[in-house]
RODO-2510 file (C-alpha; in nm, 4 decimals, decimal comma):
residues 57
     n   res          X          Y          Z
     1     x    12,3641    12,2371     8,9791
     2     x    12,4333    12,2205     9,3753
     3     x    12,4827    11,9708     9,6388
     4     x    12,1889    11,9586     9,8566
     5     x    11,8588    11,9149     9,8617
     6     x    11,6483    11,9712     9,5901
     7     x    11,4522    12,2743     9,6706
     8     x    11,7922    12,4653     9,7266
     9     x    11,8959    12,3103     9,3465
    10     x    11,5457    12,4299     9,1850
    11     x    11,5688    12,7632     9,3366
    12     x    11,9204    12,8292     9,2387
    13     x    11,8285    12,7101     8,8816
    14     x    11,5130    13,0001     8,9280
    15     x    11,7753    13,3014     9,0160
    16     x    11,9918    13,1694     8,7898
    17     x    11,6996    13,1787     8,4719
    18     x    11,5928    13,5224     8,6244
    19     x    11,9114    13,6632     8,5739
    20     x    11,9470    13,5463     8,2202
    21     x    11,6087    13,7079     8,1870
    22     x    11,6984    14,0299     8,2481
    23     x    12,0073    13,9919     8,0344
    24     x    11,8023    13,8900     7,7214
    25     x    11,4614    14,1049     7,7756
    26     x    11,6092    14,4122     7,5717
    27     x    11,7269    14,1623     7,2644
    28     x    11,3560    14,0438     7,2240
    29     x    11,4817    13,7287     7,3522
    30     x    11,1897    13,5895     7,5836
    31     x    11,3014    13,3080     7,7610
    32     x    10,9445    13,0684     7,8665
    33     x    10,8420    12,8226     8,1621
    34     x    10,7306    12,4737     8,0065
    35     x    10,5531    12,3449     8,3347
    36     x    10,6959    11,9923     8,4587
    37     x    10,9373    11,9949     8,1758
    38     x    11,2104    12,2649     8,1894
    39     x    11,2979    12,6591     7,9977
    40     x    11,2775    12,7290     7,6882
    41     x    11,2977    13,0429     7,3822
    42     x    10,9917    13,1819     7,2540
    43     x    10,9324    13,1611     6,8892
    44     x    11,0474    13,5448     6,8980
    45     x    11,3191    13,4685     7,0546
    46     x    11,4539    13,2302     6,8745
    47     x    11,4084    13,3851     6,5753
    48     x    11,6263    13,6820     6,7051
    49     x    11,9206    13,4385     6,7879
    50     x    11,9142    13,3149     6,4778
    51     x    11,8907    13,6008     6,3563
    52     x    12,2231    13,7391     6,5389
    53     x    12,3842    13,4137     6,4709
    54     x    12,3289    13,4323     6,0797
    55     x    12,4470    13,7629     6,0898
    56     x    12,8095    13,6581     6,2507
    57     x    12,8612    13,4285     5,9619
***
């Protein structure tokens, strides 16, 4: 996401998740740390989205 090293890349990515946490916390929306591979939605969570999506339709 930055130029730089890639500590200063991974920890931007970390605020930037954070912040999106506390966003999505009141929805239900649970957002989930798959170690050595990347973010993710809960099962909850998606189910709210889609949820919210299907309802837009």
């Amino acid at each position: 996401m930055t130029k730089g090293t890639g500590d200063r890349s991974t920890r931007h990515i970390s605020v930037v998740i954070r912040r999106i946490r506390e966003k999505t916390e009141s929805f239900g929306v649970e957002i989930e740390n798959y170690q050595s591979v990347g973010y993710g939605l809960s099962v909850e969570g998606r189910a709210v989205v889609k949820a919210a999506l299907g309802a837009r339709a």
